[in-house]
C-alpha positions, 0 to 999 in steps of 0.5 A: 452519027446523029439519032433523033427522037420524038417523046411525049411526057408528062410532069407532075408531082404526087404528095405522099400518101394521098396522091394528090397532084400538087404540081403539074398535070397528068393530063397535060402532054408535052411533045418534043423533039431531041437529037443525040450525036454519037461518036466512036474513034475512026479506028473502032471496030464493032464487036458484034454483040447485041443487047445490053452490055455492062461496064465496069471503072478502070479505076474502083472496078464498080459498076457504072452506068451511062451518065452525061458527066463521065465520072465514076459515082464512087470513086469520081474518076473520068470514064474514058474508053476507046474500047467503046464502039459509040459514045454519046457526045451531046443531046439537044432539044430541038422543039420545045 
């Protein structure tokens, strides 16, 4: 499944203290376009709940949040499920 987003950002850095832009501008928008491509196994099945769900490393039982490197932050083990309905595979800008 692919899923694609329209953003508008801004990029600047503030000094500390002073708010005093020192880089960027927080004016100046930039406008892209990002596709995602999720997976799922063939054999998944939704489980018909909705809104946010918390996942924790099979290995240290930490909690873990989504990240592009699929390795726990605490014990550095690969995150690997097939219990998940979807996966995010890839995100590629497709406009600059």
């Amino acid at each position: 499944m692919f899923i694609r987003m329209n953003t508008r950002a801004v990029d600047y850095i503030k000094q500390d203290g002073t708010d005093k832009v020192i880089s960027g501008s927080p004016t100046a928008e930039k406008f892209s376009t990002h596709e995602w491509q999720l997976v799922r196994s063939s054999d998944a099945k939704s489980s018909g709940h909705s809104g946010i769900t918390s996942q924790t490393c099979p290995k240290c039982g930490a909690d873990v949040k989504m990240n592009q490197s699929a390795k726990c932050p605490y014990c550095g083990s690969m995150l690997r499920s097939s219990d998940f309905d979807w996966i995010l595979s890839s995100i590629k800008e497709i406009t600059p």
